[in-house]
N, C-alpha and C positions, 0 to 999 in steps of 0.2 A: 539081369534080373530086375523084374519092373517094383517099385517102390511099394509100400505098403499104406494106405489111406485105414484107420481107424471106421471100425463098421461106425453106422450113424444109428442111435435110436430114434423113436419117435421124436414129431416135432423140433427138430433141430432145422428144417427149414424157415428162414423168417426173412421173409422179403418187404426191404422197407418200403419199395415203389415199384411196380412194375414195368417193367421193359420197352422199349417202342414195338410197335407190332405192325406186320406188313400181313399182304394176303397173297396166296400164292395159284393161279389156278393152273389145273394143268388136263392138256386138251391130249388127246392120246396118241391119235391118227398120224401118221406118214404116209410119203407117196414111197416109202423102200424100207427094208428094215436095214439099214449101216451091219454090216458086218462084228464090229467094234462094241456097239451099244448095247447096255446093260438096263436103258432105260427102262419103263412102261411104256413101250409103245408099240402100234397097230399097225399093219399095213393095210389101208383104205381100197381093199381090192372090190368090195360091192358096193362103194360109196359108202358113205360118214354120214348118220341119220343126225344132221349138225341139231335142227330144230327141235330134236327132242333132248338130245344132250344138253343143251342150254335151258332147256326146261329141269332139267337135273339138277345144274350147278345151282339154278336160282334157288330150287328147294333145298339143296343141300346148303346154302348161304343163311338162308332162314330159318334154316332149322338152329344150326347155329353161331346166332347172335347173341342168345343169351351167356354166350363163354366171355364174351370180347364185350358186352355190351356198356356202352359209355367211352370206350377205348377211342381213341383218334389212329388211324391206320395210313403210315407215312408213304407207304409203296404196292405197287401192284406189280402181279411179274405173270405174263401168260406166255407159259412151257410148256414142253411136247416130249416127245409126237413134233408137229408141226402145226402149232398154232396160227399160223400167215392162212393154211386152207382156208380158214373159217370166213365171213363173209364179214366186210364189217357192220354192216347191221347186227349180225349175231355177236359183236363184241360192244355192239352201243347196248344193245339187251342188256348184255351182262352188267358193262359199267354201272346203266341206269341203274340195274338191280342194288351193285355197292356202293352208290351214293344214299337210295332210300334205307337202305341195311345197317351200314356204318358211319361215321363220321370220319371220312375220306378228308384228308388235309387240301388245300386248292390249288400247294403245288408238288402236290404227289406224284411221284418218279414212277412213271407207269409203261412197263418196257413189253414189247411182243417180242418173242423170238420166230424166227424169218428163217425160209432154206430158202435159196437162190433161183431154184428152180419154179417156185411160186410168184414170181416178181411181175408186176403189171404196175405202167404210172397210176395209172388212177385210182387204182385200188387200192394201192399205199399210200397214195396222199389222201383218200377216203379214213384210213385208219387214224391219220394225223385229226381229220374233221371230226372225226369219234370220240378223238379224248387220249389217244396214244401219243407219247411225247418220247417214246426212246424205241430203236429197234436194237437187238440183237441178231446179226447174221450170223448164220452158220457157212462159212464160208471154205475152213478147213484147209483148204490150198487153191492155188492158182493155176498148177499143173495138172492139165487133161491125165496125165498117168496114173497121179498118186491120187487123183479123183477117182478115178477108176478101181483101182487098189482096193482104197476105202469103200467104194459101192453107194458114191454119192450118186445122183440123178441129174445133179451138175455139173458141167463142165465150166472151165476157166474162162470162156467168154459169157457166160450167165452169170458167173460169179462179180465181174467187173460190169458188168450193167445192171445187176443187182446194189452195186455200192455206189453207182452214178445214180438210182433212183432214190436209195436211201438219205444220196447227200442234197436233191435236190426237195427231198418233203422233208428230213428232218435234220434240227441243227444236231443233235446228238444220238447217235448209233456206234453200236459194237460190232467189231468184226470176231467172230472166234474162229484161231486159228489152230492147226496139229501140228507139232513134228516128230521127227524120230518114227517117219513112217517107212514103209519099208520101200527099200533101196533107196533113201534119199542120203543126199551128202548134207555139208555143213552150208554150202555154197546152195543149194538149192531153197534150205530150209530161210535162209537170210532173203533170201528174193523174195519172197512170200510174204515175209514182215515190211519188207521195203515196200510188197504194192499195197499193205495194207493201209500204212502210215500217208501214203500217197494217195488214195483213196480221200482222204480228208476224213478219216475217222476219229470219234472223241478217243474211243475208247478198244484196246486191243486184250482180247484175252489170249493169249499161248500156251496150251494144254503138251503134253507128253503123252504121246499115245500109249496106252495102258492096256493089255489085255486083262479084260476084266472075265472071270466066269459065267458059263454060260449065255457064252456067243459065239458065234459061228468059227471069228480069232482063235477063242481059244480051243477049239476042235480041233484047228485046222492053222496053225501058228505061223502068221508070213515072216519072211526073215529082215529084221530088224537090225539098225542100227544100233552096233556095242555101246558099251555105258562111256566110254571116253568118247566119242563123236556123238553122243546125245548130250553131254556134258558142256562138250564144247557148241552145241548147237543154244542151249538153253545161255550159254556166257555172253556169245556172240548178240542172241537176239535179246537180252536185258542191257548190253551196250548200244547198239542199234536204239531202242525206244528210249533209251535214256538222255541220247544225243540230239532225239527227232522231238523233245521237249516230252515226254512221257513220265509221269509217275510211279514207279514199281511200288504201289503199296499193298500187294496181296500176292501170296505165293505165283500163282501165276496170271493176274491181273495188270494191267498197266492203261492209266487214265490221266488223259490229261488234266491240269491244276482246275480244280471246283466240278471237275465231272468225272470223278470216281465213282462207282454204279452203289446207290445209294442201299436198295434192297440186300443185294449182297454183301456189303459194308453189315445190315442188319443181321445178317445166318453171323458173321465172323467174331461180333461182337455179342454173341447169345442172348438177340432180342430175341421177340415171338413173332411166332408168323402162324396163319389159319391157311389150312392147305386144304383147299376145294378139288373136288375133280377123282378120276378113277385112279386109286393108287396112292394119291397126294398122302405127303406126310404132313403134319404138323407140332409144332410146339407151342405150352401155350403155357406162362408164367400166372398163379395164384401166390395169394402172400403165404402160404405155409405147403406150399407144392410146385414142381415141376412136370408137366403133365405131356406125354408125345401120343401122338395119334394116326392112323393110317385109315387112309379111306379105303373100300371095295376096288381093289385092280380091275378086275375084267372091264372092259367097257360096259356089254350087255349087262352084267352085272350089279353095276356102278348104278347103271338108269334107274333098273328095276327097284331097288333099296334104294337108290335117293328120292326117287318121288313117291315112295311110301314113307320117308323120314326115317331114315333107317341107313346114312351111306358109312358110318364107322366100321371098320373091320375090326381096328385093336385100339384099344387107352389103356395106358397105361401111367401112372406116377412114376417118377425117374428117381432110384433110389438115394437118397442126400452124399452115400458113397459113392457115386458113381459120376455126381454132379461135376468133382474136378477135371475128371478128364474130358466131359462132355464141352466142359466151358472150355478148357485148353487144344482139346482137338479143334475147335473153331479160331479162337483168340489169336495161336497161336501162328495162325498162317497170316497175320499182320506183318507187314516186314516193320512198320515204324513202332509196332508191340500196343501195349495198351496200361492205363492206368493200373496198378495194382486192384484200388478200392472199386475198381470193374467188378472183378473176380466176387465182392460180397453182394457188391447190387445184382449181381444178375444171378448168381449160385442161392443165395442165401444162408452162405456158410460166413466161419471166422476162418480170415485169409492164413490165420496161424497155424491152419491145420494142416495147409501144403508148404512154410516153410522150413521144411527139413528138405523137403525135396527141392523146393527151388534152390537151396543153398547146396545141394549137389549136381542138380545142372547147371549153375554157374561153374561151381568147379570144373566139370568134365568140359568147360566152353560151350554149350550148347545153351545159356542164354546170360544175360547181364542186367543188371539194373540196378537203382537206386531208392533211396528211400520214397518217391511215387510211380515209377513207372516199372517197367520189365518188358523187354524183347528179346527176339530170341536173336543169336550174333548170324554170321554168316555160315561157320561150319553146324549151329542148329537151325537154318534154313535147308540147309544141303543134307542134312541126316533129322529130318522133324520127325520122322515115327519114330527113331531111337529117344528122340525127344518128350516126343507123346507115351509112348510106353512108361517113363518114368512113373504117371500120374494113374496108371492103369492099377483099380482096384485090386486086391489078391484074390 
């Protein structure tokens, strides 16, 4: 039974400083829809009207600046869909746009996310001459099978010359990888994190394949690896990156020492972030409010409403009850935890409203701490929604 949080009356949010703020664009377009994905995204079957979309995002950037305005903006993150489509000019546009727009830091972490299938030298060392300094692959697996499985458009030798072009324009790139796909073993799943690490990659993400609703998956359920050989596959692969000099500091995250991916360091730690683009979500911290925002999904849609100034679907203020868990669904996937006096800079609550409940997930083992800090232990990394539910309003 999940915990009980006191309703909040007005004004009980009081934020003494506001949070760092990243910007998030997100481009819609794919060359396949994945099976598996729950994203926003499109498949590019009559071509991608790239030059007008970009005309979109500028306006919906401009429009608003006045939310963030004076703000310094630590990180850029352009997600998909498959954002690599895009040309790099069409991404020098946009930058230019958010250096005139914001006050962009000068060495802001600014990562494109990349499918395999997209990969040209020049073109990606074009995006490095643009102002991109981090890729993210999607690279998933190394096996033609489980590539096929998933319904990538890559195969395992795209994938590996995709990570020889990445290592040759850039010093820091992510590889993201699945497991616990269907029909794979323990031994399959390890080989995969082996060519990543070998790859010369900064940074490895390791996801658990998820049937999420409303995907093709979940129609049509392929048969999966039981919870003991996924268990064992997730043990296996945080020994492996641990030994290959890896940082496990995010549930399923692992970077190595000074290059842990800075943006998403930001969602975990309940900064703000301004989400451009069709669909984007955003969060955005005032001193006496918590504010989420959802752009227009459709693509067509997106355009038409952003370039009349108009690209918000929903805003809403995030009720001051509900703040705990928002902050702890994120925080909480830190594996090295986080400052207690986190919890009042970014919530804007008194942290005394949730110790009753941390001093029962301590007890049940599901987190530990001392008079500054709190993480969560090992058995509340392995059971975190049991975790998370604690903090979940009545």
């Amino acid at each position: 039974m999940a915990a009980v949080l006191k309703a909040s009356g007005p004004g009980e949010v009081r934020l003494a400083s506001l949070p760092p703020l990243s910007l998030y664009v997100h481009i819609p377009w794919c060359i396949r829809k994945c099976p598996y994905c729950d994203f926003n995204s499109h498949e590019a079957r009559d071509g991608v009207p790239e030059a007008r979309y970009v005309d979109a995002l500028i306006a919906d950037l401009e429009v608003a600046v006045p939310l963030v305005y004076g703000r310094r903006v630590r990180s850029v993150f352009f997600g998909g869909g498959t954002p690599s489509l895009f040309s790099p000019e069409s991404l020098s546009r946009i930058l230019s746009s958010v250096r005139a727009c914001l006050s962009l830091d000068a060495d802001a972490e600014i990562t494109l996310e990349a499918n395999p299938g997209t990969f040209e030298q020049a073109k990606f060392a074009q995006f490095r001459a643009v102002g991109i300094n981090r890729l993210s692959v999607g690279v998933q697996s190394f096996d033609d099978a489980f590539l096929t499985a998933l319904g990538r458009v890559h195969g395992g030798a795209e994938a590996r010359r995709a990570l020889m072009i990445a290592a040759r324009c850039f010093d820091n790139f992510n590889v993201d990888l699945m497991y616990a796909l269907p029909g794979q073993d323990v031994a399959q799943a390890v080989a995969d994190v082996r060519e990543a690490v070998d790859s010369g990659a900064s940074h490895v993400s390791a996801y658990h394949l998820t049937i999420e609703p409303n995907t093709y998956f979940a129609r049509f359920p392929p048969p999966l690896p039981d919870d003991d050989t996924a268990a064992e596959m997730q043990e296996r692969i945080e020994a492996m990156l641990g030994e290959a000099g890896f940082e496990h500091y995010e549930t399923s995250a692992f970077g190595r020492p000074g290059l842990w991916s800075r943006h998403n360091l930001n969602y975990w730690s309940f900064g703000d972030y301004l989400g451009i683009g069709a669909g984007a979500h955003g969060k955005l911290s005032f001193r006496d409010r918590v504010t989420r925002q959802m752009r227009v999904r459709h693509p067509r849609d997106y355009m038409e409403r952003a370039l009349a100034g108009d690209a918000v679907q929903t805003a809403h203020d995030v009720p001051a009850r509900e703040l705990p868990f928002e902050f702890m669904m994120n925080a909480l996937r830190l594996n090295q935890g986080f400052a207690l006096s986190l919890f009042g800079e970014r919530t804007g609550l008194q942290v005394a409203g949730v110790l009753g409940i941390l001093d029962r997930a301590e007890q049940a083992g599901l987190l530990e701490r001392d008079l500054r800090d709190l993480r969560p232990t090992a058995r509340g990394r392995r059971f975190l929604n049991d975790l998370l539910q604690m903090f979940l309003p009545d």
